[in-house]
N, C-alpha and C positions, 0 to 999 in steps of 0.2 A: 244463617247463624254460623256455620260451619267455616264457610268461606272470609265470615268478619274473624272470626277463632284466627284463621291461618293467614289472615293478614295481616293481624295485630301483630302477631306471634313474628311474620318477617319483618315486621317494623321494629318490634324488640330485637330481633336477633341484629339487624341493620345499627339502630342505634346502640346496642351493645358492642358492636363490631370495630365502634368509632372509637371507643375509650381505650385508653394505652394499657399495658402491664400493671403499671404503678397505679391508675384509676381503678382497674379491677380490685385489683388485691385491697385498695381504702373501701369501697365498697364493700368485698369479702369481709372484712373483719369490722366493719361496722353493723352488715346482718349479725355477726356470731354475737359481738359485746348488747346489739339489741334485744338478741334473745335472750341470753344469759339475766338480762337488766331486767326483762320482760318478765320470763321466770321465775326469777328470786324475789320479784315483785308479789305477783300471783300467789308464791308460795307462802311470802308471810302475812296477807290477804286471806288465805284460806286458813291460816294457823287463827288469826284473830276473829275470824268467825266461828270456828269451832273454839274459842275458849269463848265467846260470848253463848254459844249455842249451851256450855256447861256451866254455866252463870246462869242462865235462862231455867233452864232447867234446875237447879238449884232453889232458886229463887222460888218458881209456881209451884215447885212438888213444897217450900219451908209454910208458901202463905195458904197451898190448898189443905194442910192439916192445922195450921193455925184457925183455919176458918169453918172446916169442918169440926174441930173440936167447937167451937162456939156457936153453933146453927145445928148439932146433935139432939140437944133437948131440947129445943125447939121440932125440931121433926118429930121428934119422939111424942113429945105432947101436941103436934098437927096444927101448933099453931105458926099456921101462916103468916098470918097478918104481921106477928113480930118479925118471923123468917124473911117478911119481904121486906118487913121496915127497914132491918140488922142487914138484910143482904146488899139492898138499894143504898143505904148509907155505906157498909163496906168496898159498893162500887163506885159509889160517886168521888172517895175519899181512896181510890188506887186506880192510877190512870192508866198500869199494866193492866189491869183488867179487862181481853178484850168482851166475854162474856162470862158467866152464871149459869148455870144448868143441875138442877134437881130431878131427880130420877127414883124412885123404888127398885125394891131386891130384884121387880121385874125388868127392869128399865123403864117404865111410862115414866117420861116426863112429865111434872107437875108443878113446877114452876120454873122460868128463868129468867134471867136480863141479858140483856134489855129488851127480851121477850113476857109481856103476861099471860100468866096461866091461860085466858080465852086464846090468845096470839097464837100462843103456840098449840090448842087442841085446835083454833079453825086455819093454823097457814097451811099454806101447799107447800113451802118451801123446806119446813124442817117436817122431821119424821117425827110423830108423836114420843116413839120408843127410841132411846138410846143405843145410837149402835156401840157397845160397849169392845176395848182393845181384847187380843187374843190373849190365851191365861188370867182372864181379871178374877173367873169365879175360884180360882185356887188361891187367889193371892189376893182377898179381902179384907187381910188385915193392914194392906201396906199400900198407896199409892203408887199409880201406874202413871209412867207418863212417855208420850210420843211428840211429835211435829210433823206439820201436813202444813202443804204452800198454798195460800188463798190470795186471789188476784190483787189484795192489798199487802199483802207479804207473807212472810213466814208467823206462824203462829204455834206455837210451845201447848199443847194438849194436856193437862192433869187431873186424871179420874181419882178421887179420894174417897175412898170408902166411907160412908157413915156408920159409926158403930157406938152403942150407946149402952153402958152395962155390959156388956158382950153379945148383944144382939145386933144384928145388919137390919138397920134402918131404909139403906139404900146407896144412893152413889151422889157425889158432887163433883161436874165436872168441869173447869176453871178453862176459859183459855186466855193465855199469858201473851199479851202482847213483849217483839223482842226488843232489846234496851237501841233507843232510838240515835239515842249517843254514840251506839257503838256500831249501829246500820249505817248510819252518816258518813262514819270516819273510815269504815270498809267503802264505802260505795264511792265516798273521796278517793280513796288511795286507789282506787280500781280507776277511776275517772280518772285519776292523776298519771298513774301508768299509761292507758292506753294514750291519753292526750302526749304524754312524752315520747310513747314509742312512733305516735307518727309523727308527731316533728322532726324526730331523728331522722324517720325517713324521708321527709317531706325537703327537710333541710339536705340531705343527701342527694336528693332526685334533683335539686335544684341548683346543687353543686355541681353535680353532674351535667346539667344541661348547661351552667355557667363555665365549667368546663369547657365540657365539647364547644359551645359560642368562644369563647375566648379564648383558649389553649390549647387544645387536640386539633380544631383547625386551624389555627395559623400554620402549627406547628406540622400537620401533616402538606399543608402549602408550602410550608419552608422544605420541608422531605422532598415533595415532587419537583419544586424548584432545583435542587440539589441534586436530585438525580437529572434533570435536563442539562444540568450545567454539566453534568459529568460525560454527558453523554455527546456534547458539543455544542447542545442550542442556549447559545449565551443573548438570544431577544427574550430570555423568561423573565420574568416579572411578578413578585407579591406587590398584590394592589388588596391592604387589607387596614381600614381606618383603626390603628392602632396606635395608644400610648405605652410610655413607661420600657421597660428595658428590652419590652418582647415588642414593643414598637422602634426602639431604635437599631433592636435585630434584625427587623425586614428591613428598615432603612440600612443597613452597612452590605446583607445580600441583595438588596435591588442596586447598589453602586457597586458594590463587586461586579455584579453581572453585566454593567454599562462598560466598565472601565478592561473586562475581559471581553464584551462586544468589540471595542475600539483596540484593542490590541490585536484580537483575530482577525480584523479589518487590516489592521500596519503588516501583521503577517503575511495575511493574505497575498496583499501589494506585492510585500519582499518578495514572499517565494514565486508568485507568479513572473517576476522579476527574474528573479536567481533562474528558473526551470525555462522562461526565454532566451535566457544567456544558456544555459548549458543547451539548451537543443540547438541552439545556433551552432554553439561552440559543435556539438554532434555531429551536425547535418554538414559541416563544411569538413571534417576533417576530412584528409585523402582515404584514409583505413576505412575499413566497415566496422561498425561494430552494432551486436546483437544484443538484448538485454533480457535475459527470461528471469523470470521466479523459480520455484523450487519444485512447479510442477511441470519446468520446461514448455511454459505456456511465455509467449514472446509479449513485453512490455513497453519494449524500446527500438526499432528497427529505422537508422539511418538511411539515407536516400543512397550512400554507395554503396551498402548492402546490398540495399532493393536492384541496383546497376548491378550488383556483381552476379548476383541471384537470380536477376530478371522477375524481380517483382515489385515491377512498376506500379502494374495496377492493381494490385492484390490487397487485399485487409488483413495483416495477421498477427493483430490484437488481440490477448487473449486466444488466441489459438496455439495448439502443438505446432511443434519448430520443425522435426522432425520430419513431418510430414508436409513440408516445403522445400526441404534440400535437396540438392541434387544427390540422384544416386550413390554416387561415388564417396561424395559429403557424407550422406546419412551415414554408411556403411564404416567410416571412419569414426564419426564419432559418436554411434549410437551408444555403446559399452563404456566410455571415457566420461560421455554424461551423463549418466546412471551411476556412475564412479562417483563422480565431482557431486551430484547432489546427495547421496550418502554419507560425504566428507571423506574420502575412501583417497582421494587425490587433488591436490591443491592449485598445482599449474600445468598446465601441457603445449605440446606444440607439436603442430601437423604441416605437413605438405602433401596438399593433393591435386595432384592432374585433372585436368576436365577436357574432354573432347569437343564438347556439345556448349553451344552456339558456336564458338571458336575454342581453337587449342590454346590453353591457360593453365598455369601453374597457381596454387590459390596459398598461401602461410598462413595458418589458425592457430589462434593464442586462446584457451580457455582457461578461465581464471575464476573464482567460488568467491564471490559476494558476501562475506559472514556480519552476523549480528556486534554489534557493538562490545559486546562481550568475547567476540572473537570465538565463538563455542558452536553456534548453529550456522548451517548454510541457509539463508535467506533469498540464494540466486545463483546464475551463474551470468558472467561477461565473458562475449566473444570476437574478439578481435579478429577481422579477414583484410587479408595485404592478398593483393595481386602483382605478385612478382614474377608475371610473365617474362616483363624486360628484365629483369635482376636476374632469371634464372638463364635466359636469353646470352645475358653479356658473360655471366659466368662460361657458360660454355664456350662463349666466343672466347673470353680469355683462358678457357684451358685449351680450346682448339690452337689460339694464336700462341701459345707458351710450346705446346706438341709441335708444329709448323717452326717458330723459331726455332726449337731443339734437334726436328730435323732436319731445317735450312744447314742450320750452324752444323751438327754433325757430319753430316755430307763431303764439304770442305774442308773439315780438320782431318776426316778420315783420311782423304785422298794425299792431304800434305804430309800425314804424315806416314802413311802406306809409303811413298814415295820416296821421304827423308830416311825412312828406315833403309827402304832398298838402296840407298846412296851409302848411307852409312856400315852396311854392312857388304855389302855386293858392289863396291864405288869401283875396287881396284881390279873387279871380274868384267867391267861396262868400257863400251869404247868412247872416246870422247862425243860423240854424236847422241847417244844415246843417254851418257849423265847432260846434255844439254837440252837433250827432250825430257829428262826429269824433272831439272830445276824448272824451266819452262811452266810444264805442269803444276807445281808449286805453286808457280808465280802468280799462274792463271786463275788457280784456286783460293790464291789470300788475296787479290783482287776480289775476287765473288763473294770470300768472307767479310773483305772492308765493306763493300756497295750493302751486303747484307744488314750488316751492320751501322751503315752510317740511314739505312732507309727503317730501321724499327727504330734509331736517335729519332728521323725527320718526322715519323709519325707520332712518336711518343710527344712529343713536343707541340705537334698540331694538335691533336688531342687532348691537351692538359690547357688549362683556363690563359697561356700567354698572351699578351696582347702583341700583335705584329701595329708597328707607325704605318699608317695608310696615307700615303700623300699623293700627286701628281705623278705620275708615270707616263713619257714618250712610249707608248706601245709598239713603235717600231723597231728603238733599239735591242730591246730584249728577243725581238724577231731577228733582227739581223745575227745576233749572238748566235742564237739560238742556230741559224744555217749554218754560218763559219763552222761551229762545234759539231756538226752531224757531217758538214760537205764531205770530208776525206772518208767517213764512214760507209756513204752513200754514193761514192766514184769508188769505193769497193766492189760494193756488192752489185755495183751497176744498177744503181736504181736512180731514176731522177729527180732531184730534190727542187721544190719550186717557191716561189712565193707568190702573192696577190695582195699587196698592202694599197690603202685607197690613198692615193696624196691628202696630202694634210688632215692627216688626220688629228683630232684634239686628245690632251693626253685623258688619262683614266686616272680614276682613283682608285691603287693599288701600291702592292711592295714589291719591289723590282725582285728582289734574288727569291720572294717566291713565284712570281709571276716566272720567270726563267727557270726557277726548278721544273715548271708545270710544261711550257713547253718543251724542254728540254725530255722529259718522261713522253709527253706521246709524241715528240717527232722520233725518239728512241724508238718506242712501240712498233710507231710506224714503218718503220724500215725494218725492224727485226722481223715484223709479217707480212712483207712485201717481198715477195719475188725478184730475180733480177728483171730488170728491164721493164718494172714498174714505175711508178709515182707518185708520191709523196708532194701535197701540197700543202703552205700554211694560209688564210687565209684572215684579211682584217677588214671590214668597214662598217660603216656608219648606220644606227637604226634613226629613224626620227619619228616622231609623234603625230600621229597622222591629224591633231588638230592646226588648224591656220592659224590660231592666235599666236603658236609659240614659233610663225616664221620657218618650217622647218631645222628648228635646233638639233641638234642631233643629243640624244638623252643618254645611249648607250656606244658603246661598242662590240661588235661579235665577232669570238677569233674563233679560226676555224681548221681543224687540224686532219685533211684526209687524206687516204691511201687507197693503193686499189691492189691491197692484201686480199688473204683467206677468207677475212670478214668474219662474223661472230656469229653463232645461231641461234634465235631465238631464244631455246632452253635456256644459254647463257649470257644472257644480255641483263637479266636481273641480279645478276651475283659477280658481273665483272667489277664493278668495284668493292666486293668485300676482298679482306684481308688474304691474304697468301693464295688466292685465286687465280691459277692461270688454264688459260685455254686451250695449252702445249700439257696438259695433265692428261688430257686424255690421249694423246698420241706421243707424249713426252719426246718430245723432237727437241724443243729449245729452252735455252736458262734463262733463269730469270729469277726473281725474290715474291715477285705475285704482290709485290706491295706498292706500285707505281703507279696506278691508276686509282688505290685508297690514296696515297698521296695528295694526286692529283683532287679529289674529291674533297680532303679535307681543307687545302688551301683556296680550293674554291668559295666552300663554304666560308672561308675566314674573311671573303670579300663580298659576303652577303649575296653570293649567286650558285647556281647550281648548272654541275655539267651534266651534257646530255649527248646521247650518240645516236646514228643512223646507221645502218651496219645489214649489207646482204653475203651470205656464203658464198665466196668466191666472184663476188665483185667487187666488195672491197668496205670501207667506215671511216666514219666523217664524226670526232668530237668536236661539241662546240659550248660553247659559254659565253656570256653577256657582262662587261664590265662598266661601271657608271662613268661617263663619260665627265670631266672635271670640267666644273661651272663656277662660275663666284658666287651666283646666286642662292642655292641651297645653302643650308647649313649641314655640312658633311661629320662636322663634331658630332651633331645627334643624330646618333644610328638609326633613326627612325626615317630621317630623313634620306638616308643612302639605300635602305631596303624601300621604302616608298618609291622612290625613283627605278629603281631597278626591277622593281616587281612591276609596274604600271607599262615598262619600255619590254619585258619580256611577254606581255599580256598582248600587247599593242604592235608583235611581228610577228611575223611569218616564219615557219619552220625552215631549218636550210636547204639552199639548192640541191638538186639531184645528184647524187654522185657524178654522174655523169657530166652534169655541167660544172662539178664543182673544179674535176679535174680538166 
């Protein structure tokens, strides 16, 4: 019983749980106006029974001495017979009358109706004797009256004294049925009440469950649907057989939610679109770039990152950044990002050294991500440049700006150390000796022009110019090139030679640089040659070691050796940088140190690259590979001239031995 108690009890609280505010509170106030109505009903219910109760009473106490005065002297004279005629007639003729009861001063009853006198000496059911009300024997001149409930109703009690002359005869005791008229119209209005108080509620409870079926749940379906929507799941759907305006409610939220389905879908597309394009856009730029949140947990890590970082194969999504950087990295900018994600600092820029894998210069751009509002940091973006070569050339170019500064100073000092001494000291000097001055002079704005016209030829190699590539006879620029050294080289008694192959096919090149190039290492050469050395230049033919092309010949290889000092090792990898001479460590001879850059860069302008062989004190051998001019290629498209010349360099042999070269 217990357990139906406490189940019922959560089903009421369940289905009370269902109805809104507004349901409650109409409930609320229709218990109070039920009771109120219930009440005031009751009340004037019980008002109209107690004035019929004083009606009643009125009425049995007017007709029990109307009646005891007329059935007095008949007691008195003991005749009955009349007493039952007179009494039997007064009762047949008062339909209030529920009984008649005759009693003596002792109480025996002695006659009554619709009990007779034998009835009532042999029944079981009545007491022969009267039980007579409390106070009656003080109060025997005046009727008593009470009411007692009997399983056919209320019934009104009135004991009248019989008194006859002034003598007490005895008692007549009447029971007054109540006015039936007015038991009806009470027990109406009682029956009318209650029937309306449960209709009210009946009608209520019914509302209520017509409610909750038809309005509390749609409506908390529409809620839950609402809150999905909000929450992003736009497949929700009210599926609830309804008319009228809460039926065309679900219909206008079930097409919202289709029509936000299919937009989230166009979305979708887009942005998966747009976030394709930008990680491309990402993944290819040169820069690295980083992308954390606000809790320096990485979002975003491009693939030149990962190259710069060496974190190829690493995952570090959602993880600390921090604790992936190199040393050097972290250490720089742990405190700047702790900065930046406080809002404490808005852009920065670092340069930091790395030793580790290789030596690298790294440029980091950290920049603060902010909200729309421009108020919160939402991130931070990190930008990494490896400006190894950037930092590389810089120095190259403040080394090369120091080295011109003090090529050029050098010779201005001396011209005019010297001009001074003329000028001042001219008319104290013998003629011999102001001739050995100007001399010196001459020799050092010589040094300064050559200085100066080879940072012109380099500047110029260097800068995007286009040089005309045409045909070149390779021998004339050789012959030149002897004439202009011969008298230099019956100086210094060295012997200067050639080795050019008869007919050979012209090249594709620019003459006046081709002749600067020989011109610089047959200069070289003889300046680190010995007397009574040699200097040879050397030219012939490579060919393609396949048969199909006939033996054509693809290239040319000129070939420039001495059997100088020779170079060493150490120094074989930095003879062609800039202001680099070999006479630096033992400063014996002059030179600009920029003849063999030169040499290299107008190599390079003819799509080939020089190369040397070189032993200390036996002597070095430059050599270079020129495309040898065909009608068949197309020499316009430079793809076609390094093709050629890379395939003809691939496809020979390294050069002769010194030894045999000379």
């Amino acid at each position: 019983m217990i357990r139906l108690l406490v189940k019922i009890r959560e089903l009421f609280l369940r289905w009370w749980g269902d109805f809104t505010l507004q349901t409650r509170l109409m409930a609320g106030a229709t218990l109070v106006v039920s009771l109120i109505t219930s009440g005031l009903t009751f009340w004037a219910v019980n008002t109209i029974q107690y004035d019929a109760r004083l009606n009643d009473t009125r009425f049995a106490r007017d007709l029990g001495l109307l009646l005891a005065a007329n059935v007095a002297p008949l007691v008195n004279e003991e005749n009955r017979t009349e007493l039952a005629r007179f009494s039997y007639s007064f009762y047949q003729s008062t339909s209030s009358v529920r009984y008649m009861l005759y009693a003596d001063e002792n109480g025996d009853i002695f006659f009554g109706i619709p009990f007779s006198e034998a009835a009532v000496q042999n029944s079981l059911t009545l007491r022969r004797r009267m039980q007579l009300p409390d106070g009656y024997a003080q109060n025997t001149d005046r009727p008593l009256v009470r009411q007692h409930l009997t399983p056919v109703g209320e019934v009104t009690d009135v004991f009248v004294p019989l008194n006859y002359n002034g003598e007490h005869l005895g008692v007549l005791a009447l029971g007054i049925n109540p006015n039936p008229t007015v038991v009806a119209s009470s027990h109406l209005t009682r029956d009318v009440t209650v029937a309306v108080f449960v209709s009210i509620w009946v009608m209520v409870i019914l509302g209520a469950v017509f409610n909750a079926l038809t309005i509390t749940k749609p409506i908390k379906e529409l809620l839950l649907g609402v809150k999905n929507i909000a929450a992003g799941n736009f497949k929700q759907r009210v599926d609830l057989p309804l008319g009228g305006e809460l039926g065309e409610l679900i219909y206008s939220f079930n097409d919202m939610a289709e029509r936000l389905e299919r937009y989230e879908e166009q979305n979708i597309e887009e942005l998966t679109a747009e976030k394709a394009k930008l990680e491309t856009l990402v993944s290819t730029i040169a820069d690295g770039a980083i992308l954390l949140d606000s809790d320096m947990h990485a979002v975003l890590v491009n693939p030149t990152a990962r190259r710069i970082f060496g974190w190829e194969n690493q995952s570090l999504d959602g993880q600390n950044i921090l604790g992936h950087l190199p040393a050097p990295v972290r250490l720089q900018l742990t405190r700047p990002l702790f900065q930046a994600v406080q809002g404490d600092a808005d852009a920065m820029e670092f340069r930091v050294p790395l030793t580790e894998p290789s030596h690298r210069t790294l440029r980091i751009l950290l920049n603060t991500v902010l909200d729309q509002a421009r108020e919160n940091v939402k991130g931070l973006a990190i930008t990494v440049q490896d400006i190894t070569r950037e930092a590389a050339l810089n120095e190259a170019k403040a080394q090369f700006i120091s080295n011109v500064s003090h090529e050029l100073r050098t010779p201005l000092f001396n011209i005019k150390s010297f001009i001074e001494t003329l000028h001042e000291y001219g008319e104290d000097l013998s003629d011999s000796e102001r001739k050995e001055f100007l001399e010196t002079a001459n020799h050092e704005t010589d040094r300064l022009t050559r200085l100066v016209n080879d940072v012109l030829d380099l500047s110029r190699l260097e800068s995007n110019r286009q040089y005309a590539i045409d045909a070149v006879d390779i021998a004339q620029p050789i012959e030149q090139t002897l004439r202009t050294h011969r008298l230099n080289a019956k100086d210094k008694q060295i012997e200067l030679l050639q080795d050019v192959e008869p007919n050979l096919p012209p090249v594709m090149g620019h003459y006046d640089l081709l002749l600067q190039v020989f011109s610089n290492l047959v200069g070289n050469a003889l300046k680190f040659t010995e007397s009574g050395g040699q200097v040879m230049l050397r030219a012939h033919c490579l060919t393609r070691a396949s048969e199909d092309d006939g033996g054509q010949a693809d290239s040319i290889r000129i070939e420039v050796s001495d059997t100088g000092i020779g170079i060493a090792p150490e120094d074989q990898q930095a003879i062609f940088d800039r202001f680099f001479r070999v006479e630096n460590r033992v400063h014996t001879l002059e030179g600009t140190g920029l003849g063999l850059s030169i040499v290299k860069n107008i190599i390079e302008k003819h799509n080939s690259q020089v190369h040397l062989v070189s032993e200390v004190g036996v002597g070095t051998t430059f050599w270079f590979d020129l495309v040898a001019y065909q009608t068949e290629p197309n020499f316009d498209n430079p793809s076609d001239h390094v093709s050629a010349l890379g395939q003809a360099q691939n496809d020979t042999p390294e050069p002769l031995a010194l030894a045999e070269n000379l």
